[in-house]
OpenMM code with the backbone's topology and positions (N, CA, C; nanometers):
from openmm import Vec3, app, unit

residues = "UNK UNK UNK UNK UNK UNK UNK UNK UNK UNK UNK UNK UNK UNK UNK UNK UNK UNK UNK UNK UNK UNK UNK UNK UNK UNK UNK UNK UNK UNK UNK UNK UNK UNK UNK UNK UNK UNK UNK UNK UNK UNK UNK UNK UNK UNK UNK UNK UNK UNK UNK UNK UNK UNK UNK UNK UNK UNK UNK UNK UNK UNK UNK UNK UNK UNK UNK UNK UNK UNK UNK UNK UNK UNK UNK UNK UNK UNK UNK UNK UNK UNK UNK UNK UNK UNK UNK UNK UNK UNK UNK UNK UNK UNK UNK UNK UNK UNK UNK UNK UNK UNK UNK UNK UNK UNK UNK UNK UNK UNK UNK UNK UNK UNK UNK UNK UNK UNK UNK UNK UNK UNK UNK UNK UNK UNK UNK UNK UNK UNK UNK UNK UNK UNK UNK UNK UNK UNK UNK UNK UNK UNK UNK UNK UNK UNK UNK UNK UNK UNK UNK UNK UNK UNK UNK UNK UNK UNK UNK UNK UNK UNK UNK UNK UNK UNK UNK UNK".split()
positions = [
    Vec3(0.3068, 0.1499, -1.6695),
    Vec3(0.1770, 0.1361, -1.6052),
    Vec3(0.0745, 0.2052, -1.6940),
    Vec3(-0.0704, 0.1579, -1.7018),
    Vec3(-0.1700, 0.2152, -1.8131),
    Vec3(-0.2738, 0.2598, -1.7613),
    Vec3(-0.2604, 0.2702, -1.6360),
    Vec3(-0.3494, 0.3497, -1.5429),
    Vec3(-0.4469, 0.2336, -1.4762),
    Vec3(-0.3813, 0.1100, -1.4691),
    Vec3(-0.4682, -0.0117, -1.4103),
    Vec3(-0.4337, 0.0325, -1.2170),
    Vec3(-0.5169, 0.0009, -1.1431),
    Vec3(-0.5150, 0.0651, -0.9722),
    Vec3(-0.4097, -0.0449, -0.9467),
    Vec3(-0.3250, -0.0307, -0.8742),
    Vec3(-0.2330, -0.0304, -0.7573),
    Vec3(-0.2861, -0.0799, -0.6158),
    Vec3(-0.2579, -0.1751, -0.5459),
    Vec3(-0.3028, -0.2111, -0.4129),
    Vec3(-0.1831, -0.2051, -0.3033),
    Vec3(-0.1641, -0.0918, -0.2253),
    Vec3(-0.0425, -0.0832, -0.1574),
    Vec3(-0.0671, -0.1467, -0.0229),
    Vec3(0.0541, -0.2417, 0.0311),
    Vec3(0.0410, -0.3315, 0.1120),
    Vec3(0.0832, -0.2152, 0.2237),
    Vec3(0.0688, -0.1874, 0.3601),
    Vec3(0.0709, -0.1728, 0.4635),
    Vec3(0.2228, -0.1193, 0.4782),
    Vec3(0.3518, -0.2353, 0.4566),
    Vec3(0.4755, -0.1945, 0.4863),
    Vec3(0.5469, -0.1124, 0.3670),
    Vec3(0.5189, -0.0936, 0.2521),
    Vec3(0.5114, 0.0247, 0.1913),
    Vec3(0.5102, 0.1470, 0.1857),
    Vec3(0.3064, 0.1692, 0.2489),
    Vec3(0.3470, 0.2835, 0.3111),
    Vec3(0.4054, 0.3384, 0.4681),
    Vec3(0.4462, 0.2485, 0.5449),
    Vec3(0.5047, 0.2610, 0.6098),
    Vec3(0.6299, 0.3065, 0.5906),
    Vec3(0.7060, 0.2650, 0.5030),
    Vec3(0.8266, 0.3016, 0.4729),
    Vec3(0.8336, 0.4447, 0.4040),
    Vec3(0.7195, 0.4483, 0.3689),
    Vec3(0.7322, 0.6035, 0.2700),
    Vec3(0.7524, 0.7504, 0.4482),
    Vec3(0.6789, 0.6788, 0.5595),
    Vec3(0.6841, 0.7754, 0.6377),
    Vec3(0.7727, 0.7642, 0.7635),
    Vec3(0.8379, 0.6533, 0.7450),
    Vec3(0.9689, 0.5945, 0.8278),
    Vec3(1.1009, 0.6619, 0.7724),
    Vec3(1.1411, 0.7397, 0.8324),
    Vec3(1.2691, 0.7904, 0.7847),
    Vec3(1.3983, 0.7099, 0.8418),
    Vec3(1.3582, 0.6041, 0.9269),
    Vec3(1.4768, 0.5123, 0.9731),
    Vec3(1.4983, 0.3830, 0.8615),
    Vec3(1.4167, 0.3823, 0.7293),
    Vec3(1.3932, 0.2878, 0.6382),
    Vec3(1.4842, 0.2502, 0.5835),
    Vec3(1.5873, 0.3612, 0.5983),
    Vec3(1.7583, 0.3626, 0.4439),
    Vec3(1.6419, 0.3928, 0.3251),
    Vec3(1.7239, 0.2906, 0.2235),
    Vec3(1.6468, 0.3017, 0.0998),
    Vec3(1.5503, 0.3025, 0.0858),
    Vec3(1.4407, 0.1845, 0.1507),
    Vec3(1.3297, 0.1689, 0.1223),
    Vec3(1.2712, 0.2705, 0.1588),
    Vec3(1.2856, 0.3987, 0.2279),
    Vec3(1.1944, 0.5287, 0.2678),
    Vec3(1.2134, 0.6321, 0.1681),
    Vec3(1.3012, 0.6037, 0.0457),
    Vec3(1.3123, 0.6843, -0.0157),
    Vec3(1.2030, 0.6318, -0.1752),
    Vec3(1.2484, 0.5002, -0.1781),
    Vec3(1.1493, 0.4497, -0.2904),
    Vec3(1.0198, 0.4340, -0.2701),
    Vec3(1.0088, 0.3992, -0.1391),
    Vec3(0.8529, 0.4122, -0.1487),
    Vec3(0.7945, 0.5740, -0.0907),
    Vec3(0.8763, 0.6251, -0.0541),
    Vec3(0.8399, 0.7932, -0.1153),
    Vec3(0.7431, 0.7781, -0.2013),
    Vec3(0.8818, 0.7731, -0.3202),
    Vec3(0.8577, 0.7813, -0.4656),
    Vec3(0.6928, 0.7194, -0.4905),
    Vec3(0.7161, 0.6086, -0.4677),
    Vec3(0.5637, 0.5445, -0.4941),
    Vec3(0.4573, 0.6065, -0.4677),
    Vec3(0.4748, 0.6349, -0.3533),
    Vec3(0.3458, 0.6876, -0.2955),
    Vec3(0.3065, 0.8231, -0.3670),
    Vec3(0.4053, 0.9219, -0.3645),
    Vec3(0.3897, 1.0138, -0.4287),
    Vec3(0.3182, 0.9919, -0.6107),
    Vec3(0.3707, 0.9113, -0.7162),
    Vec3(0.3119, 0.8717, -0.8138),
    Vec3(0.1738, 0.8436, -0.8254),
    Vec3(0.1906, 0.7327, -0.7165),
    Vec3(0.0467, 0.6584, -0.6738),
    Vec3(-0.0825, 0.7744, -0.6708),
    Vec3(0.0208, 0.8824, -0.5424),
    Vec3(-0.1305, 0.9671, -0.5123),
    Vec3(-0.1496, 1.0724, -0.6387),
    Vec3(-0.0907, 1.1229, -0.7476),
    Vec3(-0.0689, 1.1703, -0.8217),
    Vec3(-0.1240, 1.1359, -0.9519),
    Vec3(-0.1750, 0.9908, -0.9557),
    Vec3(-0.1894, 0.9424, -1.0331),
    Vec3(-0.3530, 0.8966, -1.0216),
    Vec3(-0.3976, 0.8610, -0.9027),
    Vec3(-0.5251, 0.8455, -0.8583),
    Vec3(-0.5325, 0.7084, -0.8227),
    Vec3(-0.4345, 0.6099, -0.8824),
    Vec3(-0.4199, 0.4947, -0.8942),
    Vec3(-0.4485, 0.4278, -0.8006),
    Vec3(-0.4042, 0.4347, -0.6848),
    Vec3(-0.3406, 0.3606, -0.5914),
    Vec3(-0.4980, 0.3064, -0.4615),
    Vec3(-0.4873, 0.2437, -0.4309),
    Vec3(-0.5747, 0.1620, -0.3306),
    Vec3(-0.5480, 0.0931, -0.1930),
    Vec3(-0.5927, 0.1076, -0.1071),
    Vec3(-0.5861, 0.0795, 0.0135),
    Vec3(-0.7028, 0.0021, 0.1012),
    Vec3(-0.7022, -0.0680, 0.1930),
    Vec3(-0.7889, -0.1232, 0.2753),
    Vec3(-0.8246, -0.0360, 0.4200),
    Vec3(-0.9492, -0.1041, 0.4537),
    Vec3(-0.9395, -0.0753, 0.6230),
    Vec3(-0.8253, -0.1354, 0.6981),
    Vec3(-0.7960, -0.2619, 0.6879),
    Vec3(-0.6676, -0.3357, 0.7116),
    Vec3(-0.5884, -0.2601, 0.6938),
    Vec3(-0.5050, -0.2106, 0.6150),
    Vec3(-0.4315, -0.1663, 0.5654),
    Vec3(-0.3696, 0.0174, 0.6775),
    Vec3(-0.4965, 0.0341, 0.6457),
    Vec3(-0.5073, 0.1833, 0.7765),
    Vec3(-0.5048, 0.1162, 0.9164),
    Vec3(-0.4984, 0.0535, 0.9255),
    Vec3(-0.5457, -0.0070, 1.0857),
    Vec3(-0.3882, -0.0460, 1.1305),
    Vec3(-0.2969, -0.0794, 1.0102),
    Vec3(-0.1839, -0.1640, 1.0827),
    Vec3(-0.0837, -0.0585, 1.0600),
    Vec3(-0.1458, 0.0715, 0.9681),
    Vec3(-0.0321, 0.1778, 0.9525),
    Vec3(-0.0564, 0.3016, 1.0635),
    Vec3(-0.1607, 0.2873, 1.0722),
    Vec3(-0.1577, 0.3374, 1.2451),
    Vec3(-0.0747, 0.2592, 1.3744),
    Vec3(-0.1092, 0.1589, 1.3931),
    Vec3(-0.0225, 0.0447, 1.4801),
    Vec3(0.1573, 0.0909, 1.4383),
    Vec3(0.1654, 0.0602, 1.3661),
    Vec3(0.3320, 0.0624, 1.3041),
    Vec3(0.3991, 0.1885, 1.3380),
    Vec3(0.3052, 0.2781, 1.2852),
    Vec3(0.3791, 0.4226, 1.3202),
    Vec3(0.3584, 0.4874, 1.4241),
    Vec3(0.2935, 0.4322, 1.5280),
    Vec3(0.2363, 0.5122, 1.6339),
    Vec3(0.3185, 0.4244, 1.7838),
    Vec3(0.3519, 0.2806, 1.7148),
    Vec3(0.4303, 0.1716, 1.8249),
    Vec3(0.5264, 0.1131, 1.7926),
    Vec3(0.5198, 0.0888, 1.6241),
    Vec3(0.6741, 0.0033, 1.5986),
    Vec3(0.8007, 0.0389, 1.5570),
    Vec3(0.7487, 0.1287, 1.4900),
    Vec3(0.8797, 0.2048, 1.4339),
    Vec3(1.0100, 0.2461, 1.5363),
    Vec3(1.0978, 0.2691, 1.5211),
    Vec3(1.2332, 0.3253, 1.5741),
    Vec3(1.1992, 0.4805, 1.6664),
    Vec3(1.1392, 0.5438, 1.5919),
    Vec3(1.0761, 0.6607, 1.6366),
    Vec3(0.9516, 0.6971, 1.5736),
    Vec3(0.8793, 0.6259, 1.6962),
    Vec3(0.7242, 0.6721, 1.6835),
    Vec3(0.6472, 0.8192, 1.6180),
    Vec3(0.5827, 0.8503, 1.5778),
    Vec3(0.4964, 0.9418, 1.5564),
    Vec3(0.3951, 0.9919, 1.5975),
    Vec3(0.3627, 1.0712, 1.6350),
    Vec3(0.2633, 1.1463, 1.7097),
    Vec3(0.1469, 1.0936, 1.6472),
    Vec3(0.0035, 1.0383, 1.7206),
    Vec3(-0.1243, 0.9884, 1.6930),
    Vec3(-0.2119, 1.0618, 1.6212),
    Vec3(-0.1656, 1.2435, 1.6474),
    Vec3(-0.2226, 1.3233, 1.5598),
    Vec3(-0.2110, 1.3394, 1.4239),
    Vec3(-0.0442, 1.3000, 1.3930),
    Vec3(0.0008, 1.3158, 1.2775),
    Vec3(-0.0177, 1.1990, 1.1742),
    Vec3(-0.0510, 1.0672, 1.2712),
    Vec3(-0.0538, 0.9930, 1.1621),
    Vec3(-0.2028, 0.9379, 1.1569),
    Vec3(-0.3006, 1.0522, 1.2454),
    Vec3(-0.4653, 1.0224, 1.2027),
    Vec3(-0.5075, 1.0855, 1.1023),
    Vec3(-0.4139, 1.2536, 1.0772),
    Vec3(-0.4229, 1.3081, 1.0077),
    Vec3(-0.3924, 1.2603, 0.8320),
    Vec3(-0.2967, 1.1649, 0.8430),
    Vec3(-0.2229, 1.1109, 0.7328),
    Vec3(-0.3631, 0.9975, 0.6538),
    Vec3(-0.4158, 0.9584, 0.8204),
    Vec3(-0.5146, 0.8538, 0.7899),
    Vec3(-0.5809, 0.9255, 0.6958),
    Vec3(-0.6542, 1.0657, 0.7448),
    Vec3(-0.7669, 1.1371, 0.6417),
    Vec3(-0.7561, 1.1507, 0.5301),
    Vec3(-0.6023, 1.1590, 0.5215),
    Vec3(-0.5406, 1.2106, 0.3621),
    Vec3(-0.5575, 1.1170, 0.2740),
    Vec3(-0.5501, 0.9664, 0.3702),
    Vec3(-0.4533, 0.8794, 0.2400),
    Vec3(-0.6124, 0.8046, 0.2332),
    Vec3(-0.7513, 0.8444, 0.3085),
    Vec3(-0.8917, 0.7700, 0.3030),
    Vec3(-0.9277, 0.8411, 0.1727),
    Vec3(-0.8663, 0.9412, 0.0833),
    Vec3(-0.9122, 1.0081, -0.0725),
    Vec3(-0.8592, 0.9136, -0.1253),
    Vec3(-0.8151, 0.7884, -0.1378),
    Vec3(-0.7703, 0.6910, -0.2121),
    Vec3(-0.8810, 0.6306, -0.2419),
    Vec3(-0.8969, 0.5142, -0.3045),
    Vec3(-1.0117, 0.4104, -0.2676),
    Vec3(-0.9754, 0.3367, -0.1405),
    Vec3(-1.1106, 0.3031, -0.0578),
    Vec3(-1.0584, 0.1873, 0.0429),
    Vec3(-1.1227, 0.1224, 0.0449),
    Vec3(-1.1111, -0.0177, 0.0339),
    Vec3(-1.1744, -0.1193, 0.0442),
    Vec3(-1.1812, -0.1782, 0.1954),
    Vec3(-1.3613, -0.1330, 0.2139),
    Vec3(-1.3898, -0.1929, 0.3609),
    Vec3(-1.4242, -0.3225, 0.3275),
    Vec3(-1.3515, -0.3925, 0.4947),
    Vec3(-1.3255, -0.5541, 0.4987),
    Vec3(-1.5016, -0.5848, 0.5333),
    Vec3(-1.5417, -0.6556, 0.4378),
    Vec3(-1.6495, -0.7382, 0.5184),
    Vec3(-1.6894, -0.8559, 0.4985),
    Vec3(-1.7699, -0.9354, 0.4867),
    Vec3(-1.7744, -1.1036, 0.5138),
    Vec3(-1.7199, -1.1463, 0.3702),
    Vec3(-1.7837, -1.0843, 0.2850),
    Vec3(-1.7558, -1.1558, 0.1188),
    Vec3(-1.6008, -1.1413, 0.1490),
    Vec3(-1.5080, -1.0306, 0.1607),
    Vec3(-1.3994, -1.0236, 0.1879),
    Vec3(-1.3148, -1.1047, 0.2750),
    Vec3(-1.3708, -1.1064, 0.3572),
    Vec3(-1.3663, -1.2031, 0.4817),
    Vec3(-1.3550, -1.3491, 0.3959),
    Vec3(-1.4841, -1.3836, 0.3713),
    Vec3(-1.4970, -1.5348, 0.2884),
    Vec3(-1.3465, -1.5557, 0.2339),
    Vec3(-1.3524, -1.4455, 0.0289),
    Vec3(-1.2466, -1.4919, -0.0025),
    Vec3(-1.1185, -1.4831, 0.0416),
    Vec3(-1.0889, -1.3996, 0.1894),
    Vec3(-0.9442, -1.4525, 0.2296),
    Vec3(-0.9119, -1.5915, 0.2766),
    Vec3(-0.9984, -1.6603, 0.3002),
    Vec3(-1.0474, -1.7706, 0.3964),
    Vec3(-1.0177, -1.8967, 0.2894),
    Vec3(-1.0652, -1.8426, 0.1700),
    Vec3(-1.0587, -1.8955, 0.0454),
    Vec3(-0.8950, -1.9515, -0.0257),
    Vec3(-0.8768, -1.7908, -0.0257),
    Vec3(-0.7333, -1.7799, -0.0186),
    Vec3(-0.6461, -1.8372, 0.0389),
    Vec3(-0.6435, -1.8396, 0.1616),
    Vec3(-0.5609, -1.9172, 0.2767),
    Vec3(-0.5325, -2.0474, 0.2516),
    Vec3(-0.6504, -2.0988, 0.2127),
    Vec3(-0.6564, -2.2628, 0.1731),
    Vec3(-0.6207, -2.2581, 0.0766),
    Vec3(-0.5862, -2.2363, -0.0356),
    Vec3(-0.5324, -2.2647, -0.1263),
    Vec3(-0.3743, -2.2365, -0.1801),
    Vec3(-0.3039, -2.1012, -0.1336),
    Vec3(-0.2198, -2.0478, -0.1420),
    Vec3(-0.1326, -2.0708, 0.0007),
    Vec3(-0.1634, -2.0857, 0.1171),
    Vec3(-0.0914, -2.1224, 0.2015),
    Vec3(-0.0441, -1.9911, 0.2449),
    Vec3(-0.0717, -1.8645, 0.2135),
    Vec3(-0.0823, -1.7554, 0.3191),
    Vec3(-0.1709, -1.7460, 0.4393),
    Vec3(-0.0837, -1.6790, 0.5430),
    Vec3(-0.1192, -1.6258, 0.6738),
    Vec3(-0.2585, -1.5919, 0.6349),
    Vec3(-0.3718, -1.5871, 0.6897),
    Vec3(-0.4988, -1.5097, 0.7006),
    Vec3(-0.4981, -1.3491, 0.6863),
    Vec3(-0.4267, -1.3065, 0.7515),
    Vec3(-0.3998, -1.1694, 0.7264),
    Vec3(-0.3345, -1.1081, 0.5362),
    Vec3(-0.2315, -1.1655, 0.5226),
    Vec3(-0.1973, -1.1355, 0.4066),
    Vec3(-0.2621, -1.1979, 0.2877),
    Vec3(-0.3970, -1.2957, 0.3361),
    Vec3(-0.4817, -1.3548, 0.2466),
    Vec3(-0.5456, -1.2293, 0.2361),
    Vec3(-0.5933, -1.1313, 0.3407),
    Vec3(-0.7173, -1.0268, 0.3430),
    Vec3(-0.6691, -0.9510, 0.2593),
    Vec3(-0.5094, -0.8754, 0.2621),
    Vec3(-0.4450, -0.8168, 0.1545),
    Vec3(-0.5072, -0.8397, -0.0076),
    Vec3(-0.4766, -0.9708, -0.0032),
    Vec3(-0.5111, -0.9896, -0.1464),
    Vec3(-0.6508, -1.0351, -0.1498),
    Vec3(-0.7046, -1.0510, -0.0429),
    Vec3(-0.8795, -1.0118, -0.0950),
    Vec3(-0.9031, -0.9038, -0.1553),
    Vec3(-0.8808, -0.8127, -0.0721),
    Vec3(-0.9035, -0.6886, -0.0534),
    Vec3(-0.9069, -0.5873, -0.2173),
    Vec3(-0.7092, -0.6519, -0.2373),
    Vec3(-0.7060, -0.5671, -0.3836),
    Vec3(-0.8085, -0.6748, -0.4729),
    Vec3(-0.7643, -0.7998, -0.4801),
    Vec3(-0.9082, -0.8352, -0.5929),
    Vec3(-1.0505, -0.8120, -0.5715),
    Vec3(-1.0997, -0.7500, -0.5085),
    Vec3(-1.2340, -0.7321, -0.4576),
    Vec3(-1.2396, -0.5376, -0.4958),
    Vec3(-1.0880, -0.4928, -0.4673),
    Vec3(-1.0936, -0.3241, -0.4924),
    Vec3(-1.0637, -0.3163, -0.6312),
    Vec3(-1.0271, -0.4318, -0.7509),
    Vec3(-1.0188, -0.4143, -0.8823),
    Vec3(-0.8717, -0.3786, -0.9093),
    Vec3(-0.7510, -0.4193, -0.7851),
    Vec3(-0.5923, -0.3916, -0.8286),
    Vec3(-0.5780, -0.4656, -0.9313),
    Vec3(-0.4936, -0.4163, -1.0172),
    Vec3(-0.4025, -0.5028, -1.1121),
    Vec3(-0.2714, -0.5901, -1.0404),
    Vec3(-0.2250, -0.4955, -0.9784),
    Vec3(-0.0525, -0.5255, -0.8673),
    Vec3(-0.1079, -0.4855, -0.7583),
    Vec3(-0.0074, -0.5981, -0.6746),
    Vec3(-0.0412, -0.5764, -0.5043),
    Vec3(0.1308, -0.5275, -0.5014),
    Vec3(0.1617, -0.3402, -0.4438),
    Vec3(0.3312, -0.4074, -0.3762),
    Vec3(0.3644, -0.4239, -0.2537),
    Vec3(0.4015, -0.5564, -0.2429),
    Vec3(0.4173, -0.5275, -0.0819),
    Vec3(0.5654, -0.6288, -0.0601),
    Vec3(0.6251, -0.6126, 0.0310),
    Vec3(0.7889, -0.7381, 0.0195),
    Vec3(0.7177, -0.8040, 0.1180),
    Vec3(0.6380, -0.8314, 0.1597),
    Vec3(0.5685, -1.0048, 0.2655),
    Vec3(0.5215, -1.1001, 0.1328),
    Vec3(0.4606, -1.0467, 0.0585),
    Vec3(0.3737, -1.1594, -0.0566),
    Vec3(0.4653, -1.2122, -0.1392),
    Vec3(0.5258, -1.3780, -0.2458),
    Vec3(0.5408, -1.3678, -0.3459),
    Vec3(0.5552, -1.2946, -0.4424),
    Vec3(0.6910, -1.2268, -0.4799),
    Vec3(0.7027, -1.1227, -0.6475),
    Vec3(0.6913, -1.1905, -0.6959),
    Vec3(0.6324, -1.1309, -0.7927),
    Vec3(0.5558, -1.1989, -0.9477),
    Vec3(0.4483, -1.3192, -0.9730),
    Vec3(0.3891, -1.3634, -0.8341),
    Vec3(0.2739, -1.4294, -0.8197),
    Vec3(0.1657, -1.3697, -0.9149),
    Vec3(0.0527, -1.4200, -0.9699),
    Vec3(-0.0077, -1.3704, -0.9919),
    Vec3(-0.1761, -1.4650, -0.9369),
    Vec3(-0.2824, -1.4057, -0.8292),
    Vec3(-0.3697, -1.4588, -0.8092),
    Vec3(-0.4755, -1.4048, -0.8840),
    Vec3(-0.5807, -1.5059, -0.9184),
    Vec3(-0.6963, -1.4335, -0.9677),
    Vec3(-0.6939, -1.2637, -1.0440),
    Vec3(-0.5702, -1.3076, -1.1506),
    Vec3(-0.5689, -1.1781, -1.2262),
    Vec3(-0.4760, -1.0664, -1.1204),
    Vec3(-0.4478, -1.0633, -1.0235),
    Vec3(-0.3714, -0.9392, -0.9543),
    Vec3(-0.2154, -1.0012, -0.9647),
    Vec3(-0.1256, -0.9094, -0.9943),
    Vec3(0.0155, -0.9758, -0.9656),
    Vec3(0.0624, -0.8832, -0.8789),
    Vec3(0.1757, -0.9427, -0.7518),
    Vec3(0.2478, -0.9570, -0.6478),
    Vec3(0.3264, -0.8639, -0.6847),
    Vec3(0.4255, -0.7301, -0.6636),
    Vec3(0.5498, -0.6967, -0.7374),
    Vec3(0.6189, -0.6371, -0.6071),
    Vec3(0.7381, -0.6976, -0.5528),
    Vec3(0.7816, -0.6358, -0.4334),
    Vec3(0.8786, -0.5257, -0.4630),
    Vec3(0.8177, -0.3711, -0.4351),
    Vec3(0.8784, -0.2659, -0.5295),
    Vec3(1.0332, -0.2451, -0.4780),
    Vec3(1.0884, -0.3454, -0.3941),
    Vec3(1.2195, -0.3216, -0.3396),
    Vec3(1.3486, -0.4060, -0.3836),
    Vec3(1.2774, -0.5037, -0.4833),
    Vec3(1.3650, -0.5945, -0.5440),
    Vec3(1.4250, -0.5116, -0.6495),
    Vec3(1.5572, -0.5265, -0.6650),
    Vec3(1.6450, -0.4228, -0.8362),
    Vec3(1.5535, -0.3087, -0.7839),
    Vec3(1.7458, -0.2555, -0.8748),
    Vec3(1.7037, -0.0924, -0.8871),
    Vec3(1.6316, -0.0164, -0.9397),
    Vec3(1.6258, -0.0769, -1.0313),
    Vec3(1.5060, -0.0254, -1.1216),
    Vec3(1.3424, -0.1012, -1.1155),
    Vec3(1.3038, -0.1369, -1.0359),
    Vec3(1.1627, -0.2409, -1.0106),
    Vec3(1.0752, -0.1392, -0.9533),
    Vec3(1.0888, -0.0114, -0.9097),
    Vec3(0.9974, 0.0766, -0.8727),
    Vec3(0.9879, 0.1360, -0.9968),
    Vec3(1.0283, 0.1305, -1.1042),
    Vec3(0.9686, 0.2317, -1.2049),
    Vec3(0.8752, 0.1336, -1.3120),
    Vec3(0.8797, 0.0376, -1.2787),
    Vec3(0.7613, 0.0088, -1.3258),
    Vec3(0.6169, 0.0101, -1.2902),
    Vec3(0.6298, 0.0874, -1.2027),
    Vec3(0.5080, 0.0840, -1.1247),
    Vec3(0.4858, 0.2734, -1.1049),
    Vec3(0.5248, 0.3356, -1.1624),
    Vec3(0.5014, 0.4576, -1.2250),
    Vec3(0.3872, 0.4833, -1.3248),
    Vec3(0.3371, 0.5552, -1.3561),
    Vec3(0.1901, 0.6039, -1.3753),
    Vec3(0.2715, 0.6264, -1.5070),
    Vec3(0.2416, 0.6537, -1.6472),
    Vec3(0.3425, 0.7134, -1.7550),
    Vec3(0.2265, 0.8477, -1.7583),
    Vec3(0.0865, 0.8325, -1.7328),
    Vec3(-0.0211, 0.9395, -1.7496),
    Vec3(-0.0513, 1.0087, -1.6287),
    Vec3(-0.0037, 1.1357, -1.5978),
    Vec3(-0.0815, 1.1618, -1.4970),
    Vec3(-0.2532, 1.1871, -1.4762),
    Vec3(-0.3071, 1.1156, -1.4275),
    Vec3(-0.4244, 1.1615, -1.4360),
    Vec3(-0.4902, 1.2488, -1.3835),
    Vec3(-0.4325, 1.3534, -1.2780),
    Vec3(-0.5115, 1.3954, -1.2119),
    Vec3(-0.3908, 1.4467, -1.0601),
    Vec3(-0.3950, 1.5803, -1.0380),
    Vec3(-0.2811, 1.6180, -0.9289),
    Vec3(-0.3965, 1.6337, -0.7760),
    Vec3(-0.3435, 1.5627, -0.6977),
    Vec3(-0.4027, 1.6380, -0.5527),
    Vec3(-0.2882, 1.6506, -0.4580),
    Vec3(-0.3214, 1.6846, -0.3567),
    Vec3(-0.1617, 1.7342, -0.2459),
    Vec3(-0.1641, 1.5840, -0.2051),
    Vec3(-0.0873, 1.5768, -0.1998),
    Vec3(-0.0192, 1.4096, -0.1415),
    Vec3(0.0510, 1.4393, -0.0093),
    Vec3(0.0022, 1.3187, 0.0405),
    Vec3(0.0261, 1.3073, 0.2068),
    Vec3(0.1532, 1.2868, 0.2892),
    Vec3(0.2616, 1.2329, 0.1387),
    Vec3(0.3701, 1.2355, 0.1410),
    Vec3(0.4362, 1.3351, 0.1847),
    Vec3(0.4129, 1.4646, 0.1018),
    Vec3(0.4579, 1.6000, 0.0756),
    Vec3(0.4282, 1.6693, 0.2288),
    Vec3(0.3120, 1.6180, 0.3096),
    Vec3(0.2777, 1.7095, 0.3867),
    Vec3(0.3145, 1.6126, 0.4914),
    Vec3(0.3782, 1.4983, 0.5336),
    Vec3(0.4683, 1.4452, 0.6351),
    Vec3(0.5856, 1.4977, 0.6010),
    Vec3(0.6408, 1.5310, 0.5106),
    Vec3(0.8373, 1.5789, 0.5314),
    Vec3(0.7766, 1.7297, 0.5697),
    Vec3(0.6962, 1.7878, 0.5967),
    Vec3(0.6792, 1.9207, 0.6274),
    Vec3(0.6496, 1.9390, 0.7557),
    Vec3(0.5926, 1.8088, 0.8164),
    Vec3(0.5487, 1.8362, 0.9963),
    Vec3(0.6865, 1.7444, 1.0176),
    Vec3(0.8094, 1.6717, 0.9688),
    Vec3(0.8835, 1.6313, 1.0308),
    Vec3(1.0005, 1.7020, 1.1248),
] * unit.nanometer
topology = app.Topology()
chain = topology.addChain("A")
for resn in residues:
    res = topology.addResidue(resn, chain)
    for name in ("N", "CA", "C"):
        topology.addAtom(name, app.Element.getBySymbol(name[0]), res)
């Protein structure tokens, strides 16, 4: 990775704070931790909206509303790309052409509109590439999360990761 931004899909970071995940809670740990470490990484309003929902109702064992509003604050030092009509438009755009759900069209509004290089998420096409962003589902092979490692750190802040295994 050359320090191009990262667009993390929703069930990602979900998994980084799902400890009922198996593997996937351990790799996308990893990610997230890089990601926030790195400065890289990008997120939506969407994106916060359904990782509140998930962890607060879907998961196996829910999480306290405090803990994961708090997570919200942490993980809003990212970039976030707020949804609005232009956004709106090109998912709409999207939809029609690609034959994604409306929702996972907004996904990839979202990162091409927030300047991602890679979207990871396991709902989208791996290795798609739309309008310059490519698809990489970081759960395919064992080794497919390290490409998506920062090689530069740019920059350390406390990661939100670190401070969920500590209120668990």
């Amino acid at each position: 990775m050359n320090g191009d931004k990262v667009f993390v899909d929703t069930n990602v970071i979900v998994y980084a704070y799902d400890k009922d995940a198996g593997k996937k809670h351990q790799s996308a740990l990893n990610i997230m931790k890089d990601l926030w470490h790195s400065g890289l990484g990008i997120i939506s309003t969407q994106v916060l909206q359904e990782f509140f929902v998930t962890l607060t109702n879907k998961i196996s064992a829910p999480l306290k509303i405090s803990v994961v509003r708090e997570t919200i604050r942490r993980l809003s030092r990212w970039d976030v790309v707020l949804i609005d009509v232009d956004i709106i438009i090109r998912a709409t755009e999207l939809q029609e052409r690609y034959k994604y759900s409306f929702w996972d069209s907004l996904i990839i509004a979202s990162a091409i509109g927030g300047g991602a290089k890679t979207i990871l998420s396991e709902d989208l096409a791996d290795g798609q590439t739309i309008q310059g962003v490519t698809i990489k589902n970081p759960f395919i092979g064992e080794d497919t999360i390290y490409l998506f490692y920062p090689q530069k750190i740019l920059k350390k802040k406390q990661s939100p990761c670190y401070k969920r295994q500590a209120i668990s």
